[in-house]
mmCIF file of the C-alpha atoms, coordinates in Angstrom:
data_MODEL
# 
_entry.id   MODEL 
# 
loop_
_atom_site.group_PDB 
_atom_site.id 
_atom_site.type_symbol 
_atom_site.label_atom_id 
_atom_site.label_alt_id 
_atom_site.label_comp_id 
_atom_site.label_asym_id 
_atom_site.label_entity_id 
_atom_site.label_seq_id 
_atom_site.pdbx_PDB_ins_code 
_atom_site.Cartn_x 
_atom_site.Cartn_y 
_atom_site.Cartn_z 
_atom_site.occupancy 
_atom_site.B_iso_or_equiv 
_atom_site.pdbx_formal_charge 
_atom_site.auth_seq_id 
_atom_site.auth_comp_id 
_atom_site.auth_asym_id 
_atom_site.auth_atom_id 
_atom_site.pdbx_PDB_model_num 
ATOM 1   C CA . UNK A 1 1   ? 2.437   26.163  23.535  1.00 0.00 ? 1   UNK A CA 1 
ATOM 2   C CA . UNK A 1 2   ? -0.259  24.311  21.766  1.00 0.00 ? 2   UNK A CA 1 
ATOM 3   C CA . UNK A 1 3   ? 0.462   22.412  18.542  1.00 0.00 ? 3   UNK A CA 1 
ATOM 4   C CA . UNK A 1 4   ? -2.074  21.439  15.940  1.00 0.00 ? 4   UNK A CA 1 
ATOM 5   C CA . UNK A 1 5   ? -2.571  17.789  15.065  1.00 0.00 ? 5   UNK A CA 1 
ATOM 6   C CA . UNK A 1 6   ? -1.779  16.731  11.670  1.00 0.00 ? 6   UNK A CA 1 
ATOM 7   C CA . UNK A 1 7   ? -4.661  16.505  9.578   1.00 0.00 ? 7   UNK A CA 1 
ATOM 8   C CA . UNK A 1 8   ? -5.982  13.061  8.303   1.00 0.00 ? 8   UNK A CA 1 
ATOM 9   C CA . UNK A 1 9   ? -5.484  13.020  4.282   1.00 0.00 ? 9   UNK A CA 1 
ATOM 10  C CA . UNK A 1 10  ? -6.628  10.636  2.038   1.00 0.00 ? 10  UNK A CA 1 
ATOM 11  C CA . UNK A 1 11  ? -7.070  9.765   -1.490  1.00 0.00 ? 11  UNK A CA 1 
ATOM 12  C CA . UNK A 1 12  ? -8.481  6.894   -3.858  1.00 0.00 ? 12  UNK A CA 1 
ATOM 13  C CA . UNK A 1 13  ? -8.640  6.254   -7.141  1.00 0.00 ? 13  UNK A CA 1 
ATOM 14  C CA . UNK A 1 14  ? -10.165 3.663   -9.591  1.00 0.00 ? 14  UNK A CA 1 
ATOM 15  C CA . UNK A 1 15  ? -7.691  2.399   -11.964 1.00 0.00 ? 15  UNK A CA 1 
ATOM 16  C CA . UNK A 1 16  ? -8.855  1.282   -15.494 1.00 0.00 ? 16  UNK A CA 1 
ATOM 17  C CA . UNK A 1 17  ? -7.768  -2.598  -15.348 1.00 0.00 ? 17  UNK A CA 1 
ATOM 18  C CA . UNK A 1 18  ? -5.118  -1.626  -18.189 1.00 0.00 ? 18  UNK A CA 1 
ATOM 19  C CA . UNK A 1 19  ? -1.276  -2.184  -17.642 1.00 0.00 ? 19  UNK A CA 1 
ATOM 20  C CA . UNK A 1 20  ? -0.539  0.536   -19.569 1.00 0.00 ? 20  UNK A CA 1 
ATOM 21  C CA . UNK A 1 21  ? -1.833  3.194   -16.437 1.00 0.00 ? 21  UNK A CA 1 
ATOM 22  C CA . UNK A 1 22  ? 0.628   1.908   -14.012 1.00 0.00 ? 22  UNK A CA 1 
ATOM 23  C CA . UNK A 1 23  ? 3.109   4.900   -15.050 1.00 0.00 ? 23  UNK A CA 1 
ATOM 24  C CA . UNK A 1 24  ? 0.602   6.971   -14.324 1.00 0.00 ? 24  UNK A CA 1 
ATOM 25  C CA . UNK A 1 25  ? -0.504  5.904   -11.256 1.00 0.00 ? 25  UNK A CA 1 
ATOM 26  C CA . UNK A 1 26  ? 3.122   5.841   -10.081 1.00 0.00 ? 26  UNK A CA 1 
ATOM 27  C CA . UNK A 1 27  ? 3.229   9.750   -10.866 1.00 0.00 ? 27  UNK A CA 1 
ATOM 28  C CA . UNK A 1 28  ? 0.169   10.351  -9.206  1.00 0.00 ? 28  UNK A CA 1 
ATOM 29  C CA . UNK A 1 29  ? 1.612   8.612   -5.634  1.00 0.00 ? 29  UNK A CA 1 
ATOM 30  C CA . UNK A 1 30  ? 4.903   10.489  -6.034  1.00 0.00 ? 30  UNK A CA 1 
ATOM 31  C CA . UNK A 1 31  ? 2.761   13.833  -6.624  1.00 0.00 ? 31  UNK A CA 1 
ATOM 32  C CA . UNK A 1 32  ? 0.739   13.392  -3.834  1.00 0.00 ? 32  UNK A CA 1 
ATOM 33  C CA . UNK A 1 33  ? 3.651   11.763  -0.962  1.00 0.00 ? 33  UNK A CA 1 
ATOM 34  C CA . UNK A 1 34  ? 5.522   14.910  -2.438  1.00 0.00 ? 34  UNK A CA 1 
ATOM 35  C CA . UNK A 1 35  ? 2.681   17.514  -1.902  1.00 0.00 ? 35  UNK A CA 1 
ATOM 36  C CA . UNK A 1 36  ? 1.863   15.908  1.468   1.00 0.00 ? 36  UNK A CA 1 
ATOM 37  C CA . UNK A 1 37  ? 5.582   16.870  2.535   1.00 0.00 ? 37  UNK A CA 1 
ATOM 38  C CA . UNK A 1 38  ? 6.943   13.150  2.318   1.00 0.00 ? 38  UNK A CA 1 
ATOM 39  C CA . UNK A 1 39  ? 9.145   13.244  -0.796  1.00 0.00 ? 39  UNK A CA 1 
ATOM 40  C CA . UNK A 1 40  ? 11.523  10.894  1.831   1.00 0.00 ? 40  UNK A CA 1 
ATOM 41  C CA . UNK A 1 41  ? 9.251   8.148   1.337   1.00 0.00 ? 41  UNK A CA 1 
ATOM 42  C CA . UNK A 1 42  ? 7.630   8.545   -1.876  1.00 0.00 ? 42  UNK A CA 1 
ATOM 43  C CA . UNK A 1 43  ? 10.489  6.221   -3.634  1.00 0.00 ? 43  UNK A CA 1 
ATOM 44  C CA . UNK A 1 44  ? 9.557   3.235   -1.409  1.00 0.00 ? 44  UNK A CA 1 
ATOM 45  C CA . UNK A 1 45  ? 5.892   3.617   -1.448  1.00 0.00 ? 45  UNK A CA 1 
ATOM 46  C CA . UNK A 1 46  ? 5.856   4.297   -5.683  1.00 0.00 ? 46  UNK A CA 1 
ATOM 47  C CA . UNK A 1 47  ? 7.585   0.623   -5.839  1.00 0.00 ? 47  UNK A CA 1 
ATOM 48  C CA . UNK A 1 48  ? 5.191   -0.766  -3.330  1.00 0.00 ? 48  UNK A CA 1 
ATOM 49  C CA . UNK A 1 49  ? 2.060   0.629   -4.826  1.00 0.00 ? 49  UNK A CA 1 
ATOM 50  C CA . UNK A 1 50  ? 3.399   -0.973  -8.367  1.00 0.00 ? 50  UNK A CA 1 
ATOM 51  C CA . UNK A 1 51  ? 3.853   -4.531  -7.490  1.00 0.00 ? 51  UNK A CA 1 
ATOM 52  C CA . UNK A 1 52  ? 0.387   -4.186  -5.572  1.00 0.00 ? 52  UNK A CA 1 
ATOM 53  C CA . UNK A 1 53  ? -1.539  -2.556  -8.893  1.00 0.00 ? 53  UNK A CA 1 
ATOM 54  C CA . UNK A 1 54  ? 1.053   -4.746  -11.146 1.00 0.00 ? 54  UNK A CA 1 
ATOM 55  C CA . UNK A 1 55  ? -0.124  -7.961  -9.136  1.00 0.00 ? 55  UNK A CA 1 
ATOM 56  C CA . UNK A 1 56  ? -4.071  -6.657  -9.501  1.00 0.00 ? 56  UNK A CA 1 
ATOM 57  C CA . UNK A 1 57  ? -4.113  -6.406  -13.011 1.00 0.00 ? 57  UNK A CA 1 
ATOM 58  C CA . UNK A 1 58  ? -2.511  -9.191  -13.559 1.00 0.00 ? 58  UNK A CA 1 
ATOM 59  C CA . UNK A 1 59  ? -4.057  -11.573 -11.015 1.00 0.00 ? 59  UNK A CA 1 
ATOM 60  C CA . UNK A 1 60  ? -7.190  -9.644  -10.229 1.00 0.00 ? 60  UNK A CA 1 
ATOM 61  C CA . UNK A 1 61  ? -10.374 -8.260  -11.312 1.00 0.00 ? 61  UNK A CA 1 
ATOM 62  C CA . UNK A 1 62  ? -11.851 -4.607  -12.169 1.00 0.00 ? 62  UNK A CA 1 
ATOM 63  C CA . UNK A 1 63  ? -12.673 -2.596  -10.412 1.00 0.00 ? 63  UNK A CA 1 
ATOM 64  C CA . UNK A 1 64  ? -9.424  -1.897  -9.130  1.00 0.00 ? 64  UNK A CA 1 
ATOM 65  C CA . UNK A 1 65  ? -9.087  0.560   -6.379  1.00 0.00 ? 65  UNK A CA 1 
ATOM 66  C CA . UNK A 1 66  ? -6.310  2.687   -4.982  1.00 0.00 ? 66  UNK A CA 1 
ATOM 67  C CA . UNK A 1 67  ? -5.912  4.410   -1.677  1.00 0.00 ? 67  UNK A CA 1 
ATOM 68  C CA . UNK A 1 68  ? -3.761  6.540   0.254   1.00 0.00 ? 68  UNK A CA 1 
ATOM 69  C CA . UNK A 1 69  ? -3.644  8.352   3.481   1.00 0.00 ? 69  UNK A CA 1 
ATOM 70  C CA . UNK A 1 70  ? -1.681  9.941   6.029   1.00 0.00 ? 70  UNK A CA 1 
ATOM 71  C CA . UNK A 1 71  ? -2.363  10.868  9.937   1.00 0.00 ? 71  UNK A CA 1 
ATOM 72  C CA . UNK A 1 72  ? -0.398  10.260  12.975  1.00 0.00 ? 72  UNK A CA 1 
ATOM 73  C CA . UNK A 1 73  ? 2.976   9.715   11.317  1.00 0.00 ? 73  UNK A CA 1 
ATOM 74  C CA . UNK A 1 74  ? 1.799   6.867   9.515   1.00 0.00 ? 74  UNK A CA 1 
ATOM 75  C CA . UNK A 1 75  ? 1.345   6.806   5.886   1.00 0.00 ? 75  UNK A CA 1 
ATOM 76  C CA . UNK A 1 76  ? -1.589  3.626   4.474   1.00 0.00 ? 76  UNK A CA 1 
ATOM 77  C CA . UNK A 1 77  ? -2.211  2.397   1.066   1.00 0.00 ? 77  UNK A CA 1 
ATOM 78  C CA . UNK A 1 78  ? -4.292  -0.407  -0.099  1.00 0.00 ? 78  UNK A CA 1 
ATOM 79  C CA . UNK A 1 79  ? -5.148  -1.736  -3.385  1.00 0.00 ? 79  UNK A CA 1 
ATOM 80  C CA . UNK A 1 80  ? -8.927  -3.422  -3.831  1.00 0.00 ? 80  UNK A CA 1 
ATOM 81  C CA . UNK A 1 81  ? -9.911  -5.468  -6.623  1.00 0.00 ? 81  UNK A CA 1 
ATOM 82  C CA . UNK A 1 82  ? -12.416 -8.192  -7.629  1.00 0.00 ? 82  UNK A CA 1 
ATOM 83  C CA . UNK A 1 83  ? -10.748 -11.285 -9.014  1.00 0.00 ? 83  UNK A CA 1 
ATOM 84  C CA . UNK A 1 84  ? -11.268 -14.475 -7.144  1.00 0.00 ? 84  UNK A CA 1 
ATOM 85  C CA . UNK A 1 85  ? -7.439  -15.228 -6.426  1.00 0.00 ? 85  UNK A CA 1 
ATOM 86  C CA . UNK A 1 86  ? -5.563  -14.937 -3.041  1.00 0.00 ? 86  UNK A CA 1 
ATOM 87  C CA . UNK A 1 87  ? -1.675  -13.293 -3.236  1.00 0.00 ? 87  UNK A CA 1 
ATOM 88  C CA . UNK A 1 88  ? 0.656   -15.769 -2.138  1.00 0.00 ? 88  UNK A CA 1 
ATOM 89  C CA . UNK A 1 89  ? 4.374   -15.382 -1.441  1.00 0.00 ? 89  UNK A CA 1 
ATOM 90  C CA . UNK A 1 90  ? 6.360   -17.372 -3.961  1.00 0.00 ? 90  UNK A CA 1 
ATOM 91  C CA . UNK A 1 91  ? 10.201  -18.685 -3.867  1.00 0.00 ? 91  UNK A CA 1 
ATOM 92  C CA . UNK A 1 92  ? 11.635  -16.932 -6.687  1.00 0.00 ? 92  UNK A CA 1 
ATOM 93  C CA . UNK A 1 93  ? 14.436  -18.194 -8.119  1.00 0.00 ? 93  UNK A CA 1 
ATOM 94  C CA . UNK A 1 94  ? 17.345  -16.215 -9.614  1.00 0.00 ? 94  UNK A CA 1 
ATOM 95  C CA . UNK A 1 95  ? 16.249  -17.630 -12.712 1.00 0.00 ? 95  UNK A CA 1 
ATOM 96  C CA . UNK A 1 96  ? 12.569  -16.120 -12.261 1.00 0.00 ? 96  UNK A CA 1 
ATOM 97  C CA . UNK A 1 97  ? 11.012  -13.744 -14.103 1.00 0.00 ? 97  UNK A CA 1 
ATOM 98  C CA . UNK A 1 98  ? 7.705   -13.248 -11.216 1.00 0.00 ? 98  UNK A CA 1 
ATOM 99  C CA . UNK A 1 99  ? 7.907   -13.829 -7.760  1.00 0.00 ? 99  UNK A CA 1 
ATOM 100 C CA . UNK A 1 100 ? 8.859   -11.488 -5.883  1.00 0.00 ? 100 UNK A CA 1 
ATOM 101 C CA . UNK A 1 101 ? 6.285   -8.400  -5.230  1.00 0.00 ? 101 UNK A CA 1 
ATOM 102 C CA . UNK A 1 102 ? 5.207   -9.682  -1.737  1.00 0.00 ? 102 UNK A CA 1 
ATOM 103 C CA . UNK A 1 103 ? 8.662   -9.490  -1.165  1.00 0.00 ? 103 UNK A CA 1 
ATOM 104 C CA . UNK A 1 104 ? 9.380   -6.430  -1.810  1.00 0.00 ? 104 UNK A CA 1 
ATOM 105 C CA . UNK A 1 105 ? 6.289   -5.251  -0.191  1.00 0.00 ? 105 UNK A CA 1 
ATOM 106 C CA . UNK A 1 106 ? 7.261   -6.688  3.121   1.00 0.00 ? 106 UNK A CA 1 
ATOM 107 C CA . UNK A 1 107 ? 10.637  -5.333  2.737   1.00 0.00 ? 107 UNK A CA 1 
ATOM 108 C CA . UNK A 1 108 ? 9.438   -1.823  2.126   1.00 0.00 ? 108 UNK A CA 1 
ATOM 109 C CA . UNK A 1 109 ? 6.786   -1.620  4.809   1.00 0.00 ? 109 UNK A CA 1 
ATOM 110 C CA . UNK A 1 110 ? 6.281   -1.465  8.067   1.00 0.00 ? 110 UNK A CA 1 
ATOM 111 C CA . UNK A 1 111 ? 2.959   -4.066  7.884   1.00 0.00 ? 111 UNK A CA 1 
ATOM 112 C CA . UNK A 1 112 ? 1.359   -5.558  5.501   1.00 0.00 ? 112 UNK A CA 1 
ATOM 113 C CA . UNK A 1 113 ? -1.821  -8.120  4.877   1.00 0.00 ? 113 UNK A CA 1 
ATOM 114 C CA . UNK A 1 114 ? -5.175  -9.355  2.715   1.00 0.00 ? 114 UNK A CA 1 
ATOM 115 C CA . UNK A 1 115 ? -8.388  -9.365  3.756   1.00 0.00 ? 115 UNK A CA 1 
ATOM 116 C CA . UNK A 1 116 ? -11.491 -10.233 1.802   1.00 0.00 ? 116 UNK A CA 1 
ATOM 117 C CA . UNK A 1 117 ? -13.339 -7.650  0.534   1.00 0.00 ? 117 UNK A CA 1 
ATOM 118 C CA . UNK A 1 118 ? -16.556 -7.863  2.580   1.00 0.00 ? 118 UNK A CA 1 
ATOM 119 C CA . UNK A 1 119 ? -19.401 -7.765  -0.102  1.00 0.00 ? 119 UNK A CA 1 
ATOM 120 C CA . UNK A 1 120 ? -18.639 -9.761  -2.579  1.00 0.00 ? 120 UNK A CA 1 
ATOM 121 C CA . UNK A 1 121 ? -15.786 -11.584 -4.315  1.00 0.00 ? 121 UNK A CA 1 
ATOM 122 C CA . UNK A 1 122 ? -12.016 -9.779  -3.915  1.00 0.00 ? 122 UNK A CA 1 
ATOM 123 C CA . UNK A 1 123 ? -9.527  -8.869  -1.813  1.00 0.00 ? 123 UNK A CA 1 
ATOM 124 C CA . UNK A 1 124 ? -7.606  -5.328  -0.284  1.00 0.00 ? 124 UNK A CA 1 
ATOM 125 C CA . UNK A 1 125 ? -3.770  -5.830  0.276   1.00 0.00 ? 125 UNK A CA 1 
ATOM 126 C CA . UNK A 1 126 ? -3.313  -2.928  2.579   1.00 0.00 ? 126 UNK A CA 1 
ATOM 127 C CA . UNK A 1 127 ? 0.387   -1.371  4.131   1.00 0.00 ? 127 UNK A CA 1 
ATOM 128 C CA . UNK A 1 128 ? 1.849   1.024   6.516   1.00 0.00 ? 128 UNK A CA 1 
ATOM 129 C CA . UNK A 1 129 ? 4.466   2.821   6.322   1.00 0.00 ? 129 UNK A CA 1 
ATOM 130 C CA . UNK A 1 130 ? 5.546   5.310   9.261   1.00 0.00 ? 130 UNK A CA 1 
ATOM 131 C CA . UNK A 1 131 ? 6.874   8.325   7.839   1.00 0.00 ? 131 UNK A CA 1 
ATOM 132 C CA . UNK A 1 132 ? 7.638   11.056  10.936  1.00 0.00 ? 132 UNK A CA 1 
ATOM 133 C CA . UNK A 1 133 ? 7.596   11.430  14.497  1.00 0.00 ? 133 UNK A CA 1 
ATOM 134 C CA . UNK A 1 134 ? 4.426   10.098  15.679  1.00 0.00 ? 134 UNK A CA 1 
ATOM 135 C CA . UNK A 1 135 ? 1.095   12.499  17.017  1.00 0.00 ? 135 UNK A CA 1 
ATOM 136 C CA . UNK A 1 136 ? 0.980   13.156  20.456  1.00 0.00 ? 136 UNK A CA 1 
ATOM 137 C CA . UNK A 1 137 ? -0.684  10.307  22.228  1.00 0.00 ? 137 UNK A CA 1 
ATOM 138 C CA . UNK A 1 138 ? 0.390   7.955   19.258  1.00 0.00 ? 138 UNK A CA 1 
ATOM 139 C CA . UNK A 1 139 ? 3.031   4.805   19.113  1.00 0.00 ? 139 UNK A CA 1 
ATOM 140 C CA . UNK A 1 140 ? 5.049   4.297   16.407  1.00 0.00 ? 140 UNK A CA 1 
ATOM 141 C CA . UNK A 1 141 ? 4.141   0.812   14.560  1.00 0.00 ? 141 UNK A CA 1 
ATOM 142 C CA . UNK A 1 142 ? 7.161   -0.962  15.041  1.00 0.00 ? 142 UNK A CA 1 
ATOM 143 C CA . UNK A 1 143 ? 10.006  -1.447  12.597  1.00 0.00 ? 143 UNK A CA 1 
ATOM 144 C CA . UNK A 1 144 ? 11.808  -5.155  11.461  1.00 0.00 ? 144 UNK A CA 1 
ATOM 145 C CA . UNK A 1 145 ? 11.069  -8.310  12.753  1.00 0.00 ? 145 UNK A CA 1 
ATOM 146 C CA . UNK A 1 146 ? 8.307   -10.681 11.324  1.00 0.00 ? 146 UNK A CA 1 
ATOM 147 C CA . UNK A 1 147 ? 5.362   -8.576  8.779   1.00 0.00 ? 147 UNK A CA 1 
ATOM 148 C CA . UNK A 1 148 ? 2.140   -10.219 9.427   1.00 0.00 ? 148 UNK A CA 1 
ATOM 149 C CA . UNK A 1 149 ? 0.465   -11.088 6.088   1.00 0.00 ? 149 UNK A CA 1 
ATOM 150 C CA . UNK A 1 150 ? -3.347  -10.871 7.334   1.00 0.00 ? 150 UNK A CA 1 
ATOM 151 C CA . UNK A 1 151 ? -5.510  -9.072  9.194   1.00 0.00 ? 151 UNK A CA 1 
ATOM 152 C CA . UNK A 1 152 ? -8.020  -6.146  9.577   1.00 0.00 ? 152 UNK A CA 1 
ATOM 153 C CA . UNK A 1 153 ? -6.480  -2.771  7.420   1.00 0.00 ? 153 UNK A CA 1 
ATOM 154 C CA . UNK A 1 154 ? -5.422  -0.325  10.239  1.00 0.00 ? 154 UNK A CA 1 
ATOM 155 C CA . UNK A 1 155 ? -7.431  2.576   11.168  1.00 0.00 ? 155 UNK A CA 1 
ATOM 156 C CA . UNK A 1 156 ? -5.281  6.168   9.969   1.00 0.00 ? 156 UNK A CA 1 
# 
């Protein structure tokens, strides 16, 4: 019995550098984890992509870029912009109103980083998530333990 290997997906999108699209852009990762068969994710990823676009259009620069994909039981976003600051995880007290996006990213994911964007001023913050029983041949990345918060975005 043969099986066929899943097929790489991927999407991107340029988001206006407007607050007011972040609903939007929220419907349009729930749409496509949901039409790519992983409504079991599509919660966690929704509130990761928000406090990644939420921290970009606050912190960042346009253009702002968005992008998904999916291969090998491992689900990758990343969100690119232009502005000249570098995220940072912050303490955030109780009392705190910002503070704690990174967070939440790390707790969400299965990795996570920055890397400069290599032409110019900016930065991606990319994650993976793994979201089925890895491809034939593939690992699993692993789950828990320390997140690093740099490095190269992994191949899909």
């Amino acid at each position: 019995m043969t099986s066929t290997p899943p097929r790489h997906r991927e999407v991107r999108w340029e988001v206006p550098a407007d607050p007011s699209v972040t609903a939007k852009c929220r419907a349009l990762v729930r749409d496509t984890l949901i039409g790519w068969q992983m409504p079991g994710i599509a919660d966690d990823v929704v509130l990761v992509v928000s406090e990644l676009l939420g921290n970009a259009l606050i912190h960042g620069g346009p253009p702002i870029l968005l992008t998904l994909s999916a291969a090998g039981g491992v689900l990758s976003g990343a969100v690119t912009d232009r502005g000249p600051g570098w995220p940072r995880i912050r303490e955030a007290g109780t009392d705190r109103e910002h503070g704690r996006g990174l967070r939440i990213v790390a707790a969400l994911t299965d990795r996570w980083g920055v890397v400069p964007v290599a032409t110019g001023l900016g930065k991606t913050i990319w994650f993976s998530l793994a979201y089925g029983p890895p491809a034939l041949g593939q690992h699993p990345l692993p789950v828990g333990g320390r997140r690093p918060v740099a490095g190269p975005m992994p191949s899909p």
